[in-house]
ROTOR-347991 format. One record per atom (N, C-alpha, C): residue number from 1; y, x, z. Coordinates in nm, 4 decimals. Each point is the difference from the previous one (the first is absolute). Layout:
seq; y; x; z
NUM; Y; X; Z
...
END
This chain:
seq; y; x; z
1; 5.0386; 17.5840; -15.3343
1; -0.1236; 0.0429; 0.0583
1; 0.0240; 0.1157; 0.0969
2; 0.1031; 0.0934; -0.0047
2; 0.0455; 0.0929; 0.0721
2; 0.0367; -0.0467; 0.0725
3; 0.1049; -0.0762; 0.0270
3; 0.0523; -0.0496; 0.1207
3; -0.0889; -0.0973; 0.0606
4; -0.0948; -0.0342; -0.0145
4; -0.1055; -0.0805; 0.0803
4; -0.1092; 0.1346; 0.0338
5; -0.0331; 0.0537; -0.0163
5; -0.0623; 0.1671; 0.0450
5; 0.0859; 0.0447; 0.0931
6; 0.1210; 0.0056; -0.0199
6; 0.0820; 0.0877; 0.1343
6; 0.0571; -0.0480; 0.1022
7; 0.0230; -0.1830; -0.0684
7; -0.0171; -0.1152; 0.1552
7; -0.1436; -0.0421; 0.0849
8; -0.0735; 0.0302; -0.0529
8; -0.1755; 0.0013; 0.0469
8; 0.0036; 0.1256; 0.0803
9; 0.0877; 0.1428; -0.0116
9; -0.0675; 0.1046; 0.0328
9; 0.0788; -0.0152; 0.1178
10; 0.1193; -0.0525; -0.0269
10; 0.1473; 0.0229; 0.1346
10; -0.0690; -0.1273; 0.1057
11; -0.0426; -0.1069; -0.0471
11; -0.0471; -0.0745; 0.1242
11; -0.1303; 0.0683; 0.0297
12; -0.1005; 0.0277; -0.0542
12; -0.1060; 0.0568; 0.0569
12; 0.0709; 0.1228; 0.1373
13; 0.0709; 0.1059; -0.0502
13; 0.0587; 0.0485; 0.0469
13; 0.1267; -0.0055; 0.1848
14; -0.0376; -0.1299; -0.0592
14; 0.1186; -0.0579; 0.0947
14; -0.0925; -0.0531; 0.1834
15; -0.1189; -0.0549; -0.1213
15; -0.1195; -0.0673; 0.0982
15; -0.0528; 0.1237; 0.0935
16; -0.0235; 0.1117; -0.0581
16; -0.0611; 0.1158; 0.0371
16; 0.1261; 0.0084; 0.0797
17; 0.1020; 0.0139; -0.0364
17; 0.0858; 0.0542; 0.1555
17; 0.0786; -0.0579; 0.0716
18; -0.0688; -0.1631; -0.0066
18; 0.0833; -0.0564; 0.1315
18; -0.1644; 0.0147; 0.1042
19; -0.1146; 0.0513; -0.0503
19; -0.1330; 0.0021; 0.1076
19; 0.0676; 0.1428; 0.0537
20; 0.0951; 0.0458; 0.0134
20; 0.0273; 0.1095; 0.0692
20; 0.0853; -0.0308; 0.1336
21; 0.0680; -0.0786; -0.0065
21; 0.1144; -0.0581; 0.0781
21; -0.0661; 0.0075; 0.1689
22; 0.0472; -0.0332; 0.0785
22; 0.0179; -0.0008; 0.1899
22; -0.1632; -0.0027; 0.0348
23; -0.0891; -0.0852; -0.0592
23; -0.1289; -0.0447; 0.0688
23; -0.1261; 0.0542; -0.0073
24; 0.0105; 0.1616; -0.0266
24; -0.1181; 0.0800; -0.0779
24; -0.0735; 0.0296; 0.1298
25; -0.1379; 0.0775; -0.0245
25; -0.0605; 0.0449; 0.0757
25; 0.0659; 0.0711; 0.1440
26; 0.0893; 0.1261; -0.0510
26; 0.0708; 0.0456; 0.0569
26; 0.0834; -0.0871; 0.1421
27; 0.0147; -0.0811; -0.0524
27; 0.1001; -0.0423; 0.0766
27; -0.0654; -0.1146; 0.1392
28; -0.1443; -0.0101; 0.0015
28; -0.0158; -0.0957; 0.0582
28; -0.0486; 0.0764; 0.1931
29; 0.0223; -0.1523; 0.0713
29; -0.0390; 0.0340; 0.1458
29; -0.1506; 0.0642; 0.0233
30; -0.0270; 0.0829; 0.0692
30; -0.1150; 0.0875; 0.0145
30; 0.0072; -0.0305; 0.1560
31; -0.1427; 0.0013; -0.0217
31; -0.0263; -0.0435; 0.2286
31; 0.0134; 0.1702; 0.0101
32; -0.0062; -0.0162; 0.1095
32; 0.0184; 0.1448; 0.1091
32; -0.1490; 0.0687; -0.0296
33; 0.0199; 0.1152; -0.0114
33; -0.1664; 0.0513; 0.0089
33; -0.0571; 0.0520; 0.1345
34; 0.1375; 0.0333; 0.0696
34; -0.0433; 0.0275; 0.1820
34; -0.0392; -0.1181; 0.0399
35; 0.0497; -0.0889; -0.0302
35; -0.0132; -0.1368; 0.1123
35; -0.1282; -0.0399; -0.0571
36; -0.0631; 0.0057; -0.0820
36; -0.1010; -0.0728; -0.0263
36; -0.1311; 0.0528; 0.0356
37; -0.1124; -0.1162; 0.0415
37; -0.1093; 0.0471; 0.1051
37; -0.0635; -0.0383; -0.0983
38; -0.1710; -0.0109; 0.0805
38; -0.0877; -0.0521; -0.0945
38; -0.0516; -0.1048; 0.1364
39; -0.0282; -0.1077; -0.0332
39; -0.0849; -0.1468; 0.0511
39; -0.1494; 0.0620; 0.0439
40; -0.0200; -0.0531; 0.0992
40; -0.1128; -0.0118; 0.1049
40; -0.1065; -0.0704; -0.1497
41; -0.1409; 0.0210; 0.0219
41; -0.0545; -0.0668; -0.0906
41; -0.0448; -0.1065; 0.1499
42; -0.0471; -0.1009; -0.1221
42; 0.0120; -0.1593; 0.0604
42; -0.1202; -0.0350; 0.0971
43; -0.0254; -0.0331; 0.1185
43; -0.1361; 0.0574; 0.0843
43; 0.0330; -0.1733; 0.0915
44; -0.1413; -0.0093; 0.0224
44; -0.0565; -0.1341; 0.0485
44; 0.0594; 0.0256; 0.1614
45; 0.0989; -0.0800; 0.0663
45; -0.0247; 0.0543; 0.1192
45; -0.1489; -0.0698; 0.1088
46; -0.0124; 0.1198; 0.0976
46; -0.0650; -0.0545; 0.0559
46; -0.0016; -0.1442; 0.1183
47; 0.1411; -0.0107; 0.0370
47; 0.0110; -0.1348; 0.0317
47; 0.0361; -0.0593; -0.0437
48; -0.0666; -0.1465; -0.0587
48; 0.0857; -0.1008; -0.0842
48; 0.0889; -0.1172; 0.1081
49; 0.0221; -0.0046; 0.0921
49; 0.0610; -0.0481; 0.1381
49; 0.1718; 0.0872; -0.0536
50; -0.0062; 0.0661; -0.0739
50; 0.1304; 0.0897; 0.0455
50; 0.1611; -0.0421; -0.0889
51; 0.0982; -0.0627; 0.0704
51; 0.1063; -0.0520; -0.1075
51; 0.0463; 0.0602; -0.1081
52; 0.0302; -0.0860; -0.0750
52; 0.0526; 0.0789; -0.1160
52; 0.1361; 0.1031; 0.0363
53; 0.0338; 0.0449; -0.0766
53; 0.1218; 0.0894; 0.0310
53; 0.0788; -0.0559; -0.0800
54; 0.1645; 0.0121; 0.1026
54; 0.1035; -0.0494; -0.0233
54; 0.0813; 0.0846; -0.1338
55; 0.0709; -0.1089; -0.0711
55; 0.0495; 0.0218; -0.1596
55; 0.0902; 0.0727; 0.0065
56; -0.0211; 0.1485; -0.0434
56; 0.0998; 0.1340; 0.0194
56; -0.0163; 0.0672; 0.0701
57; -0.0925; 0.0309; 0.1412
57; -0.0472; 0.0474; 0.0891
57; -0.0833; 0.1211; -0.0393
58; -0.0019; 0.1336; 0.0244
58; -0.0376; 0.1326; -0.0274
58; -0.1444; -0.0188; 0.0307
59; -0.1087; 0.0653; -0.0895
59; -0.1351; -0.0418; 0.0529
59; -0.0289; 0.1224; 0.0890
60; -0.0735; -0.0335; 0.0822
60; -0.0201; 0.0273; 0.1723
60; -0.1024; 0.1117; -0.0511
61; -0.1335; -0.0004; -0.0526
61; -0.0746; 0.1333; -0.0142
61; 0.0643; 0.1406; -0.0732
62; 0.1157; -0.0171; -0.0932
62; 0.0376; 0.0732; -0.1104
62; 0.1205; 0.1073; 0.0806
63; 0.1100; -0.0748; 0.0279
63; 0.1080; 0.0731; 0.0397
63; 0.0648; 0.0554; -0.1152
64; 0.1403; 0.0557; 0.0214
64; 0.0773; 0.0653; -0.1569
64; -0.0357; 0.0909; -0.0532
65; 0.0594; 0.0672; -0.1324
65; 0.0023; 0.1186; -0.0095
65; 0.0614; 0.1180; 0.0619
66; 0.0541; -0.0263; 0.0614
66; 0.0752; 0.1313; 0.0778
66; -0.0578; -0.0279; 0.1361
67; -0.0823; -0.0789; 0.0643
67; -0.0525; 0.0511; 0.0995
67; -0.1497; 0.0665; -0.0613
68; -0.0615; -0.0586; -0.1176
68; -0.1266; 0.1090; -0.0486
68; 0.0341; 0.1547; 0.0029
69; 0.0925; 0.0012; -0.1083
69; 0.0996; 0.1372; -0.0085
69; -0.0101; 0.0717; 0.1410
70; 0.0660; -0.0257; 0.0844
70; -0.0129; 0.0672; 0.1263
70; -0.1119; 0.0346; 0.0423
71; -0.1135; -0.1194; 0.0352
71; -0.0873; 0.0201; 0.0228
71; -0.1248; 0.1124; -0.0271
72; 0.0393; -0.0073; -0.1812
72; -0.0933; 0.1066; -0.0638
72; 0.0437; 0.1421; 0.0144
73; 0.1636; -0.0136; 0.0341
73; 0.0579; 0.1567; -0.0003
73; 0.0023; 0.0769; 0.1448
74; -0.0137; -0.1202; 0.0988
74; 0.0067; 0.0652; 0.1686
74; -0.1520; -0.0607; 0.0504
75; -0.0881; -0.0426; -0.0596
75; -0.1228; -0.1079; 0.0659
75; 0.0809; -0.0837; 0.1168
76; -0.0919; -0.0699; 0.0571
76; 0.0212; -0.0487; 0.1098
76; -0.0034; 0.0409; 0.1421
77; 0.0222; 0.0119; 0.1139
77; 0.0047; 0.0021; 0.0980
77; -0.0490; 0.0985; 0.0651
78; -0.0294; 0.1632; 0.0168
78; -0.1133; 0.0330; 0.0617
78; -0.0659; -0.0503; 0.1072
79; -0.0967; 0.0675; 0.0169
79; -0.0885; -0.0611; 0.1756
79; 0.0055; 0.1624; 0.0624
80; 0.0557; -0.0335; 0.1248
80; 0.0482; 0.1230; 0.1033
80; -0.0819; 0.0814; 0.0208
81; -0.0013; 0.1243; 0.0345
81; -0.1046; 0.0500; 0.1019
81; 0.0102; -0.0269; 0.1241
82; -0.0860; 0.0791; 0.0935
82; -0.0479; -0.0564; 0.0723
82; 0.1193; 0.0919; 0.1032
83; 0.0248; 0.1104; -0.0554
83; 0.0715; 0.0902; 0.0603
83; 0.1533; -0.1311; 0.0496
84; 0.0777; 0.0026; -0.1149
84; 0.0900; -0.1124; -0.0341
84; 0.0223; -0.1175; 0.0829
85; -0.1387; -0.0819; -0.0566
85; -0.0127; -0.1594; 0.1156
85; 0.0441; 0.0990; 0.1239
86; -0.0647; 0.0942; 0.0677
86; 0.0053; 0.0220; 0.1338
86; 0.1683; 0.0334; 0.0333
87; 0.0535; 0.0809; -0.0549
87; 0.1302; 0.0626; -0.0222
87; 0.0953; -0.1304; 0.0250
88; -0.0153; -0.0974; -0.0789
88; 0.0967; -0.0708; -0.0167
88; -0.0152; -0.1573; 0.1318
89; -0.1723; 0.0125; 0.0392
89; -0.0223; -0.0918; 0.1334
89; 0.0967; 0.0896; 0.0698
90; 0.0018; 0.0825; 0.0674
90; 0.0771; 0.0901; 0.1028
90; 0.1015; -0.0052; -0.0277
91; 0.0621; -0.0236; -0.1303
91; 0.1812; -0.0253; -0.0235
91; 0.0395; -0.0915; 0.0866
92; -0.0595; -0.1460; -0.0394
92; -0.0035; -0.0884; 0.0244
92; 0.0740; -0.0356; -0.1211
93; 0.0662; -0.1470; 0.0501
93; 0.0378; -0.0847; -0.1410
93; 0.1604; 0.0056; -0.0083
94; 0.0874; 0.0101; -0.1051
94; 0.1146; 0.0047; -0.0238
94; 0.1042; -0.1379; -0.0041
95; 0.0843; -0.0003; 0.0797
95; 0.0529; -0.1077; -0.0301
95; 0.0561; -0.0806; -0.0969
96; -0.0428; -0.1280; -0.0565
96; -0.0178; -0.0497; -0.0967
96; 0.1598; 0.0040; -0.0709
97; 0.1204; 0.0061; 0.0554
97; 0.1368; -0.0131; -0.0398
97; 0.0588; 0.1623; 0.0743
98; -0.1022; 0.1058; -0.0539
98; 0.1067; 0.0830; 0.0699
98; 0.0955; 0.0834; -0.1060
99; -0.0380; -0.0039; -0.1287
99; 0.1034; 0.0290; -0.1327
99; 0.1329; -0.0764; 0.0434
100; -0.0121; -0.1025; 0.0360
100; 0.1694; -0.0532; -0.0009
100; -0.0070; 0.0146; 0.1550
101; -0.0393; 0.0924; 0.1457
101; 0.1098; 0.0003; 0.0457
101; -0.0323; 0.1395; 0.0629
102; -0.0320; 0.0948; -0.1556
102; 0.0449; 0.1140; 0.0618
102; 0.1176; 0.0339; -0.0513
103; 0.0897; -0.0047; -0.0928
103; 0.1357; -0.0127; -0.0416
103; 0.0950; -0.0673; 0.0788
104; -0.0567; -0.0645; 0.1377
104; 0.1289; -0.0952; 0.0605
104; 0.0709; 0.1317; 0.1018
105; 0.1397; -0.0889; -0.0050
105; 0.0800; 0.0915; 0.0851
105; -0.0513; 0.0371; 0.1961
106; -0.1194; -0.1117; -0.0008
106; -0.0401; -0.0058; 0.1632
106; -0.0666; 0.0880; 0.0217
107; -0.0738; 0.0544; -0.0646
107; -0.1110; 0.1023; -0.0333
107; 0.0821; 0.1391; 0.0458
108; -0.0929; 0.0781; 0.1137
108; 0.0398; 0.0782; 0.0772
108; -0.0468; 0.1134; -0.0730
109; 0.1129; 0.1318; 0.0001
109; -0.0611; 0.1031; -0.0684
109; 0.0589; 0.0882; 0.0545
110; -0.1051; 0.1320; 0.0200
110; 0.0012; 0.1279; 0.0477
110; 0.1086; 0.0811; -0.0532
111; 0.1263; 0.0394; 0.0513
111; 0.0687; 0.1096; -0.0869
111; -0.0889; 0.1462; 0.0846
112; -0.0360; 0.0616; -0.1517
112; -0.0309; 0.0982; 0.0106
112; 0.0823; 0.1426; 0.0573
113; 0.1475; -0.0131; -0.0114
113; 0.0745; 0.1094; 0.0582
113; 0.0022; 0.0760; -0.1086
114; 0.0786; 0.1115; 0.0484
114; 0.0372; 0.1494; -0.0893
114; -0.1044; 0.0964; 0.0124
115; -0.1230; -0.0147; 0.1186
115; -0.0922; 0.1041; -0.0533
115; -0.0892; -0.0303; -0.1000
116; -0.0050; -0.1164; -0.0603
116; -0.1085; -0.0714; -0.0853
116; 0.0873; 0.0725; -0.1650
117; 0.1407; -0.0280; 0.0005
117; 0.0817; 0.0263; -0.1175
117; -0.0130; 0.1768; -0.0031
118; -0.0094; 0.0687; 0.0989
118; 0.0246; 0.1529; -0.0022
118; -0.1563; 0.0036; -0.0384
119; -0.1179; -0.0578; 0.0446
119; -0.1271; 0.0168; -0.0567
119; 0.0162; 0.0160; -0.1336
120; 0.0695; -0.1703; -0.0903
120; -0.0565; -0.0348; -0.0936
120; 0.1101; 0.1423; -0.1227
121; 0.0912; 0.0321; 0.0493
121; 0.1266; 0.0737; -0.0888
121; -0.0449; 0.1276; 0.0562
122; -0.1258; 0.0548; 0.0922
122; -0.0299; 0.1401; -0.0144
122; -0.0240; 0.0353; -0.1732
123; 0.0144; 0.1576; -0.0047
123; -0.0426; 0.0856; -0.1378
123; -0.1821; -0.0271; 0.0552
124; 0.0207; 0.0046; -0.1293
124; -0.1809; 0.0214; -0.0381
124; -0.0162; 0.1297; 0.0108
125; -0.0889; 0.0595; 0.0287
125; -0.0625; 0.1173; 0.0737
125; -0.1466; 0.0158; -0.0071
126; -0.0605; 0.1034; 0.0006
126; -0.1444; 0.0121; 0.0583
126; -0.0046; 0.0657; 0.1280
127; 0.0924; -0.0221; 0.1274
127; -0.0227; 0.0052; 0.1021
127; -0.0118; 0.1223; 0.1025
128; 0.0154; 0.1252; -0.0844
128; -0.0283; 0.1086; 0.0499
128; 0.1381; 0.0270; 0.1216
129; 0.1430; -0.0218; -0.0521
129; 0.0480; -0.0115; 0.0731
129; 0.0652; -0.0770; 0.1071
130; -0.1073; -0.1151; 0.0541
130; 0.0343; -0.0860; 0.0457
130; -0.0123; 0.0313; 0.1575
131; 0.0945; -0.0466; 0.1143
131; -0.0213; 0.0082; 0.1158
131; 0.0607; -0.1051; 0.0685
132; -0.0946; -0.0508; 0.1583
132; 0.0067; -0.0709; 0.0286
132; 0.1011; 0.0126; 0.1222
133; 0.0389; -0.0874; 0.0174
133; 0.1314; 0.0355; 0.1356
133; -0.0639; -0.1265; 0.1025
134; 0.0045; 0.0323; 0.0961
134; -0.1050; -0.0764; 0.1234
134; 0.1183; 0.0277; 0.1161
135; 0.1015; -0.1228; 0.0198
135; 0.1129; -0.0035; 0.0910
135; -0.0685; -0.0009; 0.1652
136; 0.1031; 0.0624; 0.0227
136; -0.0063; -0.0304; 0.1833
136; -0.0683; 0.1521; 0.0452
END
């Protein structure tokens, strides 16, 4: 009777700790908690003329999370003043490719000379003893 009590207790025992083994709570795949959005609630559109949308295709009113993100942290777009619009009509418009060819070797540039370097490597001063030399 003992040894059927302490083979009952060792398999009970045994059952209890193979539910411990590789597949516990712990151990399982968890979705991302950044990546995950919340769904548009479900709305009648107003044209029924309009195709369905293609299988895997990003839905068109929503956009991602990291462009919301941005959005909520910089808003969108300002609208200029009036000062501005005017400022920037009188610029005029910038050329659409001029990032890649202001780095080219064709691109003509001003050497400034040695009085620009004797400017920039003067001592700092407040000027009291400064004088001007006016040649000729």
């Amino acid at each position: 009777m003992r040894k059927i009590h302490a083979l009952l207790l060792l398999a009970a025992g045994s059952a209890a700790l193979s539910a411990c083994g590789g597949g516990g709570i712990f151990n399982r795949d968890r979705p991302d908690e950044m990546a995950v959005q919340r769904q548009a609630p479900l709305v009648v559109p107003p044209d029924f003329e309009m195709a369905p949308p293609q299988p895997g295709a990003p839905r068109p009113a929503e956009g991602n999370a990291s462009q919301k993100a941005l959005e909520t942290l910089f808003g969108g777009p300002a609208p200029r003043s009036d000062l501005e619009t005017s400022a920037l009509d009188r610029a005029g418009g910038a050329t659409p490719g001029i990032r890649s060819t202001v780095g080219d070797e064709n691109t003509n540039s001003v050497a400034k000379g040695t009085v620009t370097r004797d400017i920039l490597a003067a001592p700092q001063g407040d000027g009291q003893s400064a004088r001007a030399v006016i040649p000729g």
